[in-house]
N, C-alpha and C positions, 0 to 999 in steps of 0.2 A: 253659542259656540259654533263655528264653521269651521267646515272640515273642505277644503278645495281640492277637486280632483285634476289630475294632470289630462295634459293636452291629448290623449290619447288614451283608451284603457282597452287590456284585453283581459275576457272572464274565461281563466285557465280552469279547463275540466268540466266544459260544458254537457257531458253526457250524465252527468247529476243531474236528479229533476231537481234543485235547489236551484238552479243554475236560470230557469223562469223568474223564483222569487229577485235575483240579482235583478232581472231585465227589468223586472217590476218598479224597484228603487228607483236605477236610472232612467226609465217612462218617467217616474213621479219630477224626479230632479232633473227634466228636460235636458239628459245627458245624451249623445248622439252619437260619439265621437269612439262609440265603442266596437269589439269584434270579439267572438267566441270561440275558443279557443276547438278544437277536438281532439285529447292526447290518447283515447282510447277506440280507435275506428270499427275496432270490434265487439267493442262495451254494449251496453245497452242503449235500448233505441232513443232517441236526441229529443228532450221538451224542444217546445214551440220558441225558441229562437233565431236569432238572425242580425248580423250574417255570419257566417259560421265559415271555419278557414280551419285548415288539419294543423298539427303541429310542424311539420316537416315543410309548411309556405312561408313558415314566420320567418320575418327579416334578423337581421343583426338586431340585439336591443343597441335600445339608445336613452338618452334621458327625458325623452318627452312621453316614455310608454311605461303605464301602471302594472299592476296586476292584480286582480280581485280573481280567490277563489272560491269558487260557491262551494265548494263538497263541505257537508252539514258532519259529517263524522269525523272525529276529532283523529285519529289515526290515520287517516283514508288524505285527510286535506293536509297533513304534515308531509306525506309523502310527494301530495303534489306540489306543496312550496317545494321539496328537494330539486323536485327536480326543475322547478322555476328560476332556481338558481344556481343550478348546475347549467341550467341552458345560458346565463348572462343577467339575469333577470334581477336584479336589487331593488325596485321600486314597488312596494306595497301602500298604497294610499288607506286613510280609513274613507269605510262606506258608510255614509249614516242616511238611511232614507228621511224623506221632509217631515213627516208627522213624529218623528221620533224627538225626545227631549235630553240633553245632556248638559249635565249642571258643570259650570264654568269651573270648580274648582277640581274636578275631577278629571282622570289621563285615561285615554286611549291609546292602545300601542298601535304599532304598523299593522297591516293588513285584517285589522276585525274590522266587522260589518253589523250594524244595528239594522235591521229591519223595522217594519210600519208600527209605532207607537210604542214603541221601547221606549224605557225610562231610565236613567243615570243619575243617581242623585248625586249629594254634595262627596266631595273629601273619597271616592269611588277611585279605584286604580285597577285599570283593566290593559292585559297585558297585549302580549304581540298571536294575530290570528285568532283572535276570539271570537265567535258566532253567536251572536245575540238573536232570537228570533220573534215573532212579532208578539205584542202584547205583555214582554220579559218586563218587568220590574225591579232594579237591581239597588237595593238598599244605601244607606250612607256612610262612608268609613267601609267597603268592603274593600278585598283585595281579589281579583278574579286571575288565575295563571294561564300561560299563555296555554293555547289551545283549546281551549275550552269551549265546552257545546253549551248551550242555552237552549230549551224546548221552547215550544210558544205560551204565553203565560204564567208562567214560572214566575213565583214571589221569593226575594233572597230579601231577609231584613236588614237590621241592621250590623257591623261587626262579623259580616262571614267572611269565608277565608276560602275559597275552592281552589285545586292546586291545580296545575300543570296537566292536559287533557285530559280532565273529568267531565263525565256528559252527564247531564240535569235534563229528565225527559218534564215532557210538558206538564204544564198545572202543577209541576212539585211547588211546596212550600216549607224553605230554608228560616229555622226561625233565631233569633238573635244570635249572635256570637259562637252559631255553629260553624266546623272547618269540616270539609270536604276533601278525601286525599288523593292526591294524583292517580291519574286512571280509571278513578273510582266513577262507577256508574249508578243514578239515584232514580229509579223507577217512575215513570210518569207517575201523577197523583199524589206522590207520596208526602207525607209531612215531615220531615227533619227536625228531629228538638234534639240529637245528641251526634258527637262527632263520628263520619264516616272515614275508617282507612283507605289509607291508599290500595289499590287492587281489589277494591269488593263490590260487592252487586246492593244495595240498600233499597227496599220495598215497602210499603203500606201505612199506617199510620195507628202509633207513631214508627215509622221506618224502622227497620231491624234488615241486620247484612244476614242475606241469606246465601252467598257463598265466594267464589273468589275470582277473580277474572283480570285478565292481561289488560282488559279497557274496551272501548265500545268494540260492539264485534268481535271482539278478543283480538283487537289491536289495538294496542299502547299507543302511547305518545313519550 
């Protein structure tokens, strides 16, 4: 499956250090034609990118110009679609770095991004701004909602169901026909064999909510 990027692309919210892993992609997928974004001048200090341009240079959009946003935090990156589209901005291309694999009968929504050696199996529907990160493995027949985090490594089997900005820290393991509920945040390492509510914290194995929360950071989606 190929995924074509538009004639131009800008990676809004460059003062994430995720915003590296993007350059990484496009290095790989001898993409060039890119520029990074700066919308927080007093944020923290800027990963190793280039070339980098403040929010306040950007021209009129037009339709030859993307938007890819690296912020890894499912609350944090909705914010900055908002305001990517409050500025004019409608074009979210999907990212798929080159070693990653995506099985042809499965969807991708607008602006998610797979990282190096991500896996998509068959019959797989993943929504709009999903953050797949490197090593994720995402089972067959899942349903993944928009927003959503993926940590690196992360096993989701088959038949899961994760809702609408739930973040999955690294190495968790989702096991068949478990749902994940919006918001809800699943502890790196942990192993999933029953279903998580929406708004709660899920840890250890087998995973148990140990308390309650607005979503990553205690920002929702």
């Amino acid at each position: 499956m190929r995924f074509e990027l538009p004639p131009q692309l800008l990676v809004y919210g460059c003062r994430s250090r995720y915003a590296a892993e993007i350059a990484e992609i496009l290095g790989r997928l001898d993409y060039a034609a890119v520029r990074y974004v700066d919308n927080l001048p007093d944020g923290p200090a800027l990963p190793p990118v280039s070339p980098v341009v403040g929010a306040r240079e950007l021209e009129t959009p037009d339709a030859d110009t993307g938007i890819t946003v690296p912020v890894f935090a499912p609350g944090y990156r909705k914010r900055v679609v908002d305001e990517c589209v409050a500025r004019g901005y409608t074009r979210f291309p999907v990212l798929v770095g080159p070693t990653a694999v995506v099985a042809g009968s499965s969807e991708l929504g607008d602006g998610s991004v797979l990282n190096a050696v991500a896996v998509v199996a068959s019959n797989t529907v993943i929504g709009s701004f999903v953050s797949v990160n490197r090593s994720t493995s995402i089972g067959h027949d899942n349903v993944i909602g928009d927003y959503v985090s993926l940590g690196p490594g992360c096993v989701l089997m088959g038949h899961v169901e994760v809702e609408r900005g739930a973040f999955i820290g690294g190495g968790a393991v989702l096991l068949p026909g478990v749902h994940v509920g919006a918001n809800a945040v699943v502890g790196a390492g942990s192993v999933v064999s029953s279903d998580v509510p929406s708004h709660s914290v899920a840890v250890g194995n087998p995973a148990r909510v140990v308390r309650e929360t607005s979503g990553y950071d205690e920002v929702g989606v």
